[in-house]
C-alpha positions as CSV (number, residue, x, y, z in Angstrom):
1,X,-74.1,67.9,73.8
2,X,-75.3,69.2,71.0
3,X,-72.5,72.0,70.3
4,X,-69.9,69.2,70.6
5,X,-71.9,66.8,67.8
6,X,-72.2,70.5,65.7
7,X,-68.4,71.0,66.0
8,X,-67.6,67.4,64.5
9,X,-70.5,68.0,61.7
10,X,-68.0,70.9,61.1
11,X,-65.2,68.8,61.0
12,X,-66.8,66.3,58.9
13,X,-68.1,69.1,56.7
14,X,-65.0,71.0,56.2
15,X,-63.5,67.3,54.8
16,X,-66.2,66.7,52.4
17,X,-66.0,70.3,51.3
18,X,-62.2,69.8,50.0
19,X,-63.5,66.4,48.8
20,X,-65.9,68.2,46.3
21,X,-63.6,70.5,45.5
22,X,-59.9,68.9,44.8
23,X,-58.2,71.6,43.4
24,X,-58.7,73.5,46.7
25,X,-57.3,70.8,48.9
26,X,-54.3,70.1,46.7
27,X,-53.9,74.2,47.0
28,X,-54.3,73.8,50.6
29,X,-51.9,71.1,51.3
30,X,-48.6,73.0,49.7
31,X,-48.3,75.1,52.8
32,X,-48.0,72.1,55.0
33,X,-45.8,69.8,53.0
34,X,-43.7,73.1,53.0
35,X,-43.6,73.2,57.0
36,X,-43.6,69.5,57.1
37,X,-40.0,69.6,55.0
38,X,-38.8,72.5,57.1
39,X,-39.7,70.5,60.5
40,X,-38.0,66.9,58.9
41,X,-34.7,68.8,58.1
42,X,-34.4,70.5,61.4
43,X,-35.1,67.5,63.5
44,X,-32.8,65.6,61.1
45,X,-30.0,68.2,62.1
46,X,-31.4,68.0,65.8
47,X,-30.9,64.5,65.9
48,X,-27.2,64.3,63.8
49,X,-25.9,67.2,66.5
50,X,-27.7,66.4,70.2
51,X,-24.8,63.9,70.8
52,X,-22.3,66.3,70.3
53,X,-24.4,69.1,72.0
54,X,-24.5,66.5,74.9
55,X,-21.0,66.4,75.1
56,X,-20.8,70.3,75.0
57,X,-23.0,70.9,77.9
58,X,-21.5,68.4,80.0
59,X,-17.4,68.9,80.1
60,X,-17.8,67.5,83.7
61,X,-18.3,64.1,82.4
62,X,-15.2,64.0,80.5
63,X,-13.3,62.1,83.1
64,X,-16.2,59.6,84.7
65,X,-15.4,55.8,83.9
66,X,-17.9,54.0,81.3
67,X,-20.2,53.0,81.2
68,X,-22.3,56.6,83.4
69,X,-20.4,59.1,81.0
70,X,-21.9,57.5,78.0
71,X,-25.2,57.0,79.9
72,X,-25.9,60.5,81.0
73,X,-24.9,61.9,77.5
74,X,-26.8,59.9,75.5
75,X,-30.0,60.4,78.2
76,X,-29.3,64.1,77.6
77,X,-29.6,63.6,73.9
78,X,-32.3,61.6,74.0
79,X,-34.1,64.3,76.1
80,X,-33.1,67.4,73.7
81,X,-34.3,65.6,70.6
82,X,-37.8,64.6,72.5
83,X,-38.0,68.1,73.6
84,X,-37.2,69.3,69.8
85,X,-39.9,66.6,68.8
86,X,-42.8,67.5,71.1
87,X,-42.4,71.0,70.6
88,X,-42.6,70.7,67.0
89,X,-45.9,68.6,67.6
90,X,-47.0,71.5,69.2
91,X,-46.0,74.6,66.7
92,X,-46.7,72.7,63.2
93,X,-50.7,74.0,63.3
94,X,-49.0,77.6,63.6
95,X,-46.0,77.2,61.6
96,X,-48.2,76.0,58.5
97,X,-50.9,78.2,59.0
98,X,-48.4,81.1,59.3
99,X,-46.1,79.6,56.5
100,X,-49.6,78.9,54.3
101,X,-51.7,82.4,55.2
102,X,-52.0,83.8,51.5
103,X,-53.3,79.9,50.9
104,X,-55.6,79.7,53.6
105,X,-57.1,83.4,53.0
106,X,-57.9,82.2,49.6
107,X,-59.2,78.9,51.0
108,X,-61.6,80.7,53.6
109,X,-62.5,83.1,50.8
110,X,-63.6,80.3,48.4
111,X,-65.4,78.2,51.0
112,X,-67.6,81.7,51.7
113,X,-68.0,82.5,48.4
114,X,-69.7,79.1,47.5
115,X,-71.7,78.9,50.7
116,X,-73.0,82.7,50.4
117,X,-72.8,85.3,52.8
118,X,-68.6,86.1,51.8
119,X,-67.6,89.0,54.2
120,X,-65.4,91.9,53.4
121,X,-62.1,91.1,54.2
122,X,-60.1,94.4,55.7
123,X,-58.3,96.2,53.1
124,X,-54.3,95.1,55.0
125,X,-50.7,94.6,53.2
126,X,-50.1,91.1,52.9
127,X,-46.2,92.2,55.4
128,X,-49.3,92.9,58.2
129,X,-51.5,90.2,57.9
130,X,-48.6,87.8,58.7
131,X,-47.3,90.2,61.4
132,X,-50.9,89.4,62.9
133,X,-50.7,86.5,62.3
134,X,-47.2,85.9,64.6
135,X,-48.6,87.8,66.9
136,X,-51.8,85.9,67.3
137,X,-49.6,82.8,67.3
138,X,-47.6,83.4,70.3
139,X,-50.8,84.6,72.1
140,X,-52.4,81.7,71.6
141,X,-49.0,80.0,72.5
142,X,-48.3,81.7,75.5
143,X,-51.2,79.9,77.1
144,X,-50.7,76.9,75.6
145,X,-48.0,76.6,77.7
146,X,-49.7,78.2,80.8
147,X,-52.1,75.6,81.0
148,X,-49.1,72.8,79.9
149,X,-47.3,73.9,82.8
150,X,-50.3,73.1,84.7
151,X,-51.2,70.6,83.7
152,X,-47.8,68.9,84.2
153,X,-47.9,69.5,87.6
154,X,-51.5,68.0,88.0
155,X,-49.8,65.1,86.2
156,X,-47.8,64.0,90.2
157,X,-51.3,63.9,92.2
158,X,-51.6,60.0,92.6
159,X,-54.7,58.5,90.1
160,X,-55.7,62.2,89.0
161,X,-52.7,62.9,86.9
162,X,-52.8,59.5,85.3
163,X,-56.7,59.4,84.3
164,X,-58.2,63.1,84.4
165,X,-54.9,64.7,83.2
166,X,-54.6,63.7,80.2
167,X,-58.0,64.2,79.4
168,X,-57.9,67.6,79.8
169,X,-54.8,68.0,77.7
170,X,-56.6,66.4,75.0
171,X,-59.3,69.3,75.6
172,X,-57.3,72.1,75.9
173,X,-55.4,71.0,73.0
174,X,-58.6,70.8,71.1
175,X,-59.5,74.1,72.4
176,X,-56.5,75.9,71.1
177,X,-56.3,73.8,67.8
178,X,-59.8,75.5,67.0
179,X,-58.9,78.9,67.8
180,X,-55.8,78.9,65.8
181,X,-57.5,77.2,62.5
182,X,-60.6,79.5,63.1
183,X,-58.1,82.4,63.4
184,X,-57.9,83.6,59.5
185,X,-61.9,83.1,58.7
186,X,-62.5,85.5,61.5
187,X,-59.8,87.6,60.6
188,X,-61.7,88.2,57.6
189,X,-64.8,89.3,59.7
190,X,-62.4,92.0,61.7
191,X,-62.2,89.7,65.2
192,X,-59.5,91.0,67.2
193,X,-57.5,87.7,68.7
194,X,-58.9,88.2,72.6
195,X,-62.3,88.5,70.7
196,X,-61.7,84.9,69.0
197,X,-61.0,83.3,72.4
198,X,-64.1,85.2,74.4
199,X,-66.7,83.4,71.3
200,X,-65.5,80.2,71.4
201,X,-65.1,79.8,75.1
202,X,-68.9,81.0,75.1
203,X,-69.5,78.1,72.8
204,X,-66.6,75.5,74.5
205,X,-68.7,72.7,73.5
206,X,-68.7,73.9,69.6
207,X,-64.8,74.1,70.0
208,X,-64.0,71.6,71.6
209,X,-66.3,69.1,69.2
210,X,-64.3,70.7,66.5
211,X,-60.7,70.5,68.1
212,X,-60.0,67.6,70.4
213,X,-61.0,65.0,67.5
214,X,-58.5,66.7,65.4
215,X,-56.0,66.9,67.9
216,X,-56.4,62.7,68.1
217,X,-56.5,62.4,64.3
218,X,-53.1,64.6,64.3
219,X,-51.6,62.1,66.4
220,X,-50.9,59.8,63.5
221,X,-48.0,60.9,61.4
222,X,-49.1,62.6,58.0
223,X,-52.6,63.2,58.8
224,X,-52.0,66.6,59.8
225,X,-50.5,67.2,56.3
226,X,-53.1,65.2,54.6
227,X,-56.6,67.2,57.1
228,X,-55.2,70.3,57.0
229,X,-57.3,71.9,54.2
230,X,-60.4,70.4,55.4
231,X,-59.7,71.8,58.9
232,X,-59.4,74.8,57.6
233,X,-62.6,75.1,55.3
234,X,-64.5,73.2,58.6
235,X,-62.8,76.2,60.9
236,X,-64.2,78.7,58.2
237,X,-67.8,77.1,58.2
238,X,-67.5,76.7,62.1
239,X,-66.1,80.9,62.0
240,X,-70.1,81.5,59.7
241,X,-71.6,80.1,63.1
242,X,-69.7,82.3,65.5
243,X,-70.2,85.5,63.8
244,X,-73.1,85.0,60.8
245,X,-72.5,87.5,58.2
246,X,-74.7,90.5,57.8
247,X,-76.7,90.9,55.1
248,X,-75.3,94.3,53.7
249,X,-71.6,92.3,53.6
250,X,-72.8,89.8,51.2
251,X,-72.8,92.7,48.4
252,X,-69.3,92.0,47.6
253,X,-68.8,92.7,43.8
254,X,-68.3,88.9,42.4
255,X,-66.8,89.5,38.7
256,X,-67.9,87.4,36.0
257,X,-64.3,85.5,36.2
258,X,-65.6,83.7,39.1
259,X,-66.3,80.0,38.7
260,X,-68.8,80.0,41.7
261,X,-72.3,79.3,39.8
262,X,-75.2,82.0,40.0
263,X,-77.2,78.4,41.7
264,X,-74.9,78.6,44.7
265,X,-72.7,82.4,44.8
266,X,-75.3,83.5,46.7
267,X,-78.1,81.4,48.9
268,X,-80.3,82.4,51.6
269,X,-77.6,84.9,54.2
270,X,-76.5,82.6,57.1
271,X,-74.7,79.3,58.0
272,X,-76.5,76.4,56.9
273,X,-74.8,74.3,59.4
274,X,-75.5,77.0,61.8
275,X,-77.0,75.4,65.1
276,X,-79.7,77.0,66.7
Protein backbone atom coordinates (compact mmCIF):
# COMPACT_ATOMS: atom_id res chain seq x y z
CA UNK A 1 0.00 0.00 0.00
CA UNK A 2 2.41 2.18 0.54
CA UNK A 3 4.30 1.84 -3.04
CA UNK A 4 0.89 2.51 -4.68
CA UNK A 5 0.26 6.01 -2.40
CA UNK A 6 4.25 6.72 -3.42
CA UNK A 7 3.54 6.24 -7.18
CA UNK A 8 0.50 8.78 -7.09
CA UNK A 9 2.75 11.27 -4.76
CA UNK A 10 4.84 10.91 -8.00
CA UNK A 11 2.18 11.56 -10.10
CA UNK A 12 1.04 14.45 -8.19
CA UNK A 13 4.67 15.61 -7.96
CA UNK A 14 5.50 15.37 -11.52
CA UNK A 15 2.25 17.87 -12.05
CA UNK A 16 3.24 20.47 -9.57
CA UNK A 17 6.75 20.23 -10.92
CA UNK A 18 5.56 21.56 -14.49
CA UNK A 19 3.28 23.87 -12.53
CA UNK A 20 6.45 25.62 -11.00
CA UNK A 21 8.05 25.62 -13.95
CA UNK A 22 5.68 26.80 -17.08
CA UNK A 23 8.04 27.13 -19.62
CA UNK A 24 8.93 23.36 -19.29
CA UNK A 25 5.35 22.28 -19.60
CA UNK A 26 4.58 24.51 -22.55
CA UNK A 27 8.00 22.82 -23.97
CA UNK A 28 6.64 19.62 -23.08
CA UNK A 29 3.30 19.80 -24.61
CA UNK A 30 4.51 20.57 -28.40
CA UNK A 31 5.31 16.99 -28.90
CA UNK A 32 1.80 15.90 -28.16
CA UNK A 33 -0.24 18.49 -29.86
CA UNK A 34 2.03 17.38 -32.70
CA UNK A 35 0.87 13.59 -32.44
CA UNK A 36 -2.51 14.70 -31.41
CA UNK A 37 -2.79 16.55 -35.05
CA UNK A 38 -1.18 13.65 -36.80
CA UNK A 39 -3.83 11.09 -35.03
CA UNK A 40 -7.03 13.79 -35.77
CA UNK A 41 -6.08 13.89 -39.59
CA UNK A 42 -5.67 10.19 -40.00
CA UNK A 43 -8.84 9.23 -38.19
CA UNK A 44 -10.47 12.10 -40.14
CA UNK A 45 -9.27 10.25 -43.39
CA UNK A 46 -10.25 6.83 -41.59
CA UNK A 47 -13.56 7.91 -41.15
CA UNK A 48 -14.21 9.85 -44.85
CA UNK A 49 -12.83 6.39 -46.57
CA UNK A 50 -14.14 3.15 -44.25
CA UNK A 51 -17.49 3.34 -46.19
CA UNK A 52 -15.87 3.02 -49.28
CA UNK A 53 -13.30 0.48 -47.87
CA UNK A 54 -16.49 -1.35 -46.74
CA UNK A 55 -17.71 -1.56 -50.01
CA UNK A 56 -14.22 -2.80 -51.34
CA UNK A 57 -13.93 -5.65 -49.05
CA UNK A 58 -17.34 -6.84 -49.55
CA UNK A 59 -18.09 -7.19 -53.57
CA UNK A 60 -20.35 -10.10 -52.40
CA UNK A 61 -22.87 -7.77 -51.15
CA UNK A 62 -23.36 -5.95 -54.27
CA UNK A 63 -26.47 -7.83 -55.29
CA UNK A 64 -28.28 -8.44 -51.62
CA UNK A 65 -31.73 -6.43 -51.39
CA UNK A 66 -31.82 -3.31 -48.84
CA UNK A 67 -31.91 -2.82 -46.33
CA UNK A 68 -28.79 -6.13 -45.09
CA UNK A 69 -26.29 -4.71 -47.89
CA UNK A 70 -26.31 -1.32 -46.34
CA UNK A 71 -26.43 -2.87 -42.83
CA UNK A 72 -23.39 -5.12 -43.09
CA UNK A 73 -21.34 -2.30 -44.83
CA UNK A 74 -21.93 0.32 -42.66
CA UNK A 75 -21.43 -2.31 -39.44
CA UNK A 76 -18.07 -3.07 -41.23
CA UNK A 77 -17.29 0.61 -41.17
CA UNK A 78 -18.34 1.24 -38.07
CA UNK A 79 -15.95 -1.66 -36.82
CA UNK A 80 -12.72 -0.41 -38.92
CA UNK A 81 -13.04 3.11 -37.60
CA UNK A 82 -13.50 1.74 -33.74
CA UNK A 83 -10.58 -0.43 -34.42
CA UNK A 84 -8.58 2.75 -35.93
CA UNK A 85 -9.89 4.61 -32.77
CA UNK A 86 -8.86 2.20 -29.98
CA UNK A 87 -5.71 1.48 -31.43
CA UNK A 88 -4.80 5.00 -31.56
CA UNK A 89 -5.90 5.16 -27.71
CA UNK A 90 -3.47 2.66 -27.27
CA UNK A 91 -0.18 4.01 -29.47
CA UNK A 92 -0.55 7.96 -28.63
CA UNK A 93 1.76 7.48 -25.19
CA UNK A 94 4.35 6.00 -27.72
CA UNK A 95 3.78 7.89 -30.74
CA UNK A 96 4.26 11.27 -28.62
CA UNK A 97 7.00 10.16 -26.61
CA UNK A 98 8.78 8.85 -29.75
CA UNK A 99 7.57 11.97 -31.89
CA UNK A 100 8.68 14.31 -28.65
CA UNK A 101 12.18 12.36 -27.47
CA UNK A 102 14.65 15.34 -27.93
CA UNK A 103 11.70 17.24 -25.70
CA UNK A 104 11.43 14.83 -23.20
CA UNK A 105 15.31 14.16 -22.87
CA UNK A 106 15.65 17.73 -22.09
CA UNK A 107 12.61 17.57 -19.78
CA UNK A 108 14.06 14.56 -17.74
CA UNK A 109 17.40 16.42 -17.83
CA UNK A 110 15.94 19.67 -16.31
CA UNK A 111 13.83 17.90 -13.67
CA UNK A 112 17.42 16.10 -12.53
CA UNK A 113 19.31 18.94 -12.68
CA UNK A 114 17.04 21.00 -10.28
CA UNK A 115 16.43 18.07 -7.97
CA UNK A 116 20.37 17.11 -7.76
CA UNK A 117 21.88 13.95 -8.47
CA UNK A 118 21.65 14.54 -12.81
CA UNK A 119 23.23 11.27 -14.23
CA UNK A 120 25.40 11.05 -17.21
CA UNK A 121 23.47 10.48 -20.04
CA UNK A 122 25.38 7.97 -22.69
CA UNK A 123 27.27 9.84 -25.24
CA UNK A 124 24.42 8.29 -28.56
CA UNK A 125 23.46 10.17 -31.99
CA UNK A 126 20.23 11.53 -31.62
CA UNK A 127 19.30 8.78 -35.42
CA UNK A 128 19.97 5.97 -32.32
CA UNK A 129 18.26 7.17 -29.53
CA UNK A 130 15.03 7.15 -31.53
CA UNK A 131 15.90 3.84 -33.15
CA UNK A 132 15.85 2.75 -29.27
CA UNK A 133 13.36 4.27 -28.72
CA UNK A 134 11.00 2.25 -31.62
CA UNK A 135 12.41 -0.55 -30.54
CA UNK A 136 11.53 -0.20 -26.96
CA UNK A 137 8.07 0.78 -28.23
CA UNK A 138 7.06 -2.34 -29.93
CA UNK A 139 8.51 -4.36 -27.00
CA UNK A 140 6.55 -2.85 -24.77
CA UNK A 141 3.73 -3.20 -27.42
CA UNK A 142 4.13 -6.65 -28.19
CA UNK A 143 2.91 -7.48 -24.74
CA UNK A 144 0.49 -5.06 -24.54
CA UNK A 145 -1.21 -7.05 -26.82
CA UNK A 146 -0.29 -10.45 -25.28
CA UNK A 147 -1.95 -9.67 -22.25
CA UNK A 148 -5.01 -7.76 -24.42
CA UNK A 149 -5.51 -10.92 -26.11
CA UNK A 150 -5.91 -12.38 -22.88
CA UNK A 151 -7.63 -10.64 -21.40
CA UNK A 152 -10.28 -10.57 -24.09
CA UNK A 153 -10.74 -14.01 -23.84
CA UNK A 154 -11.21 -13.80 -19.86
CA UNK A 155 -13.74 -11.10 -20.89
CA UNK A 156 -16.54 -14.61 -22.03
CA UNK A 157 -16.25 -16.33 -18.48
CA UNK A 158 -19.80 -15.45 -17.01
CA UNK A 159 -19.47 -12.56 -13.99
CA UNK A 160 -15.40 -12.74 -14.14
CA UNK A 161 -15.08 -11.05 -17.44
CA UNK A 162 -17.62 -8.37 -16.63
CA UNK A 163 -16.15 -7.33 -12.99
CA UNK A 164 -12.45 -8.62 -12.55
CA UNK A 165 -11.63 -8.15 -16.32
CA UNK A 166 -11.68 -4.99 -16.67
CA UNK A 167 -9.92 -4.32 -13.60
CA UNK A 168 -7.05 -5.80 -14.60
CA UNK A 169 -6.95 -4.06 -17.91
CA UNK A 170 -7.02 -0.92 -16.11
CA UNK A 171 -3.76 -2.41 -14.25
CA UNK A 172 -1.99 -3.69 -16.89
CA UNK A 173 -2.54 -0.57 -18.72
CA UNK A 174 -1.23 1.31 -15.87
CA UNK A 175 1.61 -0.95 -15.72
CA UNK A 176 2.74 -0.38 -19.22
CA UNK A 177 1.86 3.41 -19.30
CA UNK A 178 4.69 3.59 -16.45
CA UNK A 179 7.23 1.70 -18.18
CA UNK A 180 6.94 3.61 -21.35
CA UNK A 181 6.96 7.24 -19.68
CA UNK A 182 9.77 5.95 -17.22
CA UNK A 183 11.53 4.72 -20.42
CA UNK A 184 13.75 8.00 -21.42
CA UNK A 185 14.72 8.94 -17.56
CA UNK A 186 16.20 5.56 -17.29
CA UNK A 187 17.56 5.60 -20.58
CA UNK A 188 19.57 8.28 -19.27
CA UNK A 189 20.87 5.95 -16.41
CA UNK A 190 22.00 3.20 -19.20
CA UNK A 191 18.76 0.60 -18.28
CA UNK A 192 18.51 -1.76 -21.06
CA UNK A 193 14.40 -2.03 -21.87
CA UNK A 194 14.07 -5.86 -20.20
CA UNK A 195 15.97 -4.19 -17.28
CA UNK A 196 13.07 -1.34 -17.02
CA UNK A 197 10.39 -4.03 -16.92
CA UNK A 198 12.39 -6.54 -14.22
CA UNK A 199 12.49 -2.90 -11.56
CA UNK A 200 9.22 -1.96 -11.82
CA UNK A 201 7.62 -5.37 -11.71
CA UNK A 202 9.84 -5.67 -8.45
CA UNK A 203 8.09 -2.51 -7.30
CA UNK A 204 4.40 -3.37 -9.10
CA UNK A 205 2.76 -1.44 -6.42
CA UNK A 206 5.08 1.88 -7.26
CA UNK A 207 4.00 1.38 -11.02
CA UNK A 208 0.98 0.71 -10.82
CA UNK A 209 0.12 3.84 -8.27
CA UNK A 210 1.83 5.83 -10.89
CA UNK A 211 0.06 4.31 -14.12
CA UNK A 212 -3.46 3.02 -13.70
CA UNK A 213 -4.60 6.71 -12.36
CA UNK A 214 -3.16 8.09 -15.46
CA UNK A 215 -4.50 5.61 -17.58
CA UNK A 216 -8.22 6.81 -16.04
CA UNK A 217 -7.27 10.47 -16.29
CA UNK A 218 -6.33 9.74 -20.16
CA UNK A 219 -9.70 8.56 -20.60
CA UNK A 220 -11.03 12.00 -21.03
CA UNK A 221 -10.29 13.56 -24.30
CA UNK A 222 -7.34 16.23 -24.10
CA UNK A 223 -6.01 15.32 -20.81
CA UNK A 224 -3.43 13.25 -22.29
CA UNK A 225 -2.23 16.39 -24.28
CA UNK A 226 -2.71 18.65 -21.45
CA UNK A 227 -0.67 15.72 -18.38
CA UNK A 228 1.77 14.72 -20.56
CA UNK A 229 4.69 16.89 -19.34
CA UNK A 230 3.89 16.31 -15.79
CA UNK A 231 3.88 12.48 -16.43
CA UNK A 232 6.89 12.75 -17.72
CA UNK A 233 8.85 14.78 -14.99
CA UNK A 234 6.68 12.39 -12.36
CA UNK A 235 8.09 9.19 -14.47
CA UNK A 236 11.69 10.91 -14.15
CA UNK A 237 11.30 11.51 -10.33
CA UNK A 238 9.63 7.92 -10.02
CA UNK A 239 12.95 6.64 -12.51
CA UNK A 240 15.48 8.62 -9.20
CA UNK A 241 13.56 5.99 -6.88
CA UNK A 242 14.22 2.91 -9.05
CA UNK A 243 17.76 3.52 -9.73
CA UNK A 244 19.19 6.49 -7.11
CA UNK A 245 22.10 8.13 -8.73
CA UNK A 246 25.56 7.57 -7.47
CA UNK A 247 27.38 9.98 -5.99
CA UNK A 248 30.49 10.15 -8.43
CA UNK A 249 27.60 10.83 -11.42
CA UNK A 250 26.39 13.99 -9.84
CA UNK A 251 29.90 15.63 -10.99
CA UNK A 252 28.49 16.50 -14.24
CA UNK A 253 30.15 19.94 -15.32
CA UNK A 254 26.98 22.46 -14.85
CA UNK A 255 28.24 25.76 -16.93
CA UNK A 256 27.59 29.00 -15.63
CA UNK A 257 24.66 29.43 -18.51
CA UNK A 258 22.60 27.27 -16.39
CA UNK A 259 19.53 28.88 -14.78
CA UNK A 260 19.35 26.16 -11.99
CA UNK A 261 20.35 28.23 -8.70
CA UNK A 262 23.61 27.11 -6.63
CA UNK A 263 20.46 26.73 -3.57
CA UNK A 264 19.00 23.85 -5.50
CA UNK A 265 21.72 22.43 -8.59
CA UNK A 266 22.90 20.32 -6.19
CA UNK A 267 21.16 18.98 -2.69
CA UNK A 268 21.89 16.21 -0.56
CA UNK A 269 22.53 12.79 -3.55
CA UNK A 270 19.13 10.84 -3.64
CA UNK A 271 15.43 11.09 -4.35
CA UNK A 272 13.67 13.12 -1.95
CA UNK A 273 10.43 11.41 -2.70
CA UNK A 274 12.31 8.26 -2.51
CA UNK A 275 10.31 5.76 -0.26
CA UNK A 276 12.12 3.66 2.07
Amino acid sequence: MRDLAAGAKYLIEGQKWVGRHGRWWGFGILPALLALAGYVVALALLGAWSLDLADWVTPFADHWASPWRGLLRDTLAAVVFGGGLLLSLLTFTAVTLLVGQPFYEALCARVDETEGGAPTPPDTALWRELLLAVRDSVYVLVRVAAFGVVLFACGFIPLVGQTVVPVLGFLVSGFFLTVELTAVALQRRRVPQPERIRLLRARLGLALGFGTPLVLAFLVPLVTVFAMPGAVAGATLLARDLVPTAPEEEKGEQGPASDVSAATARPVPGNPYATP
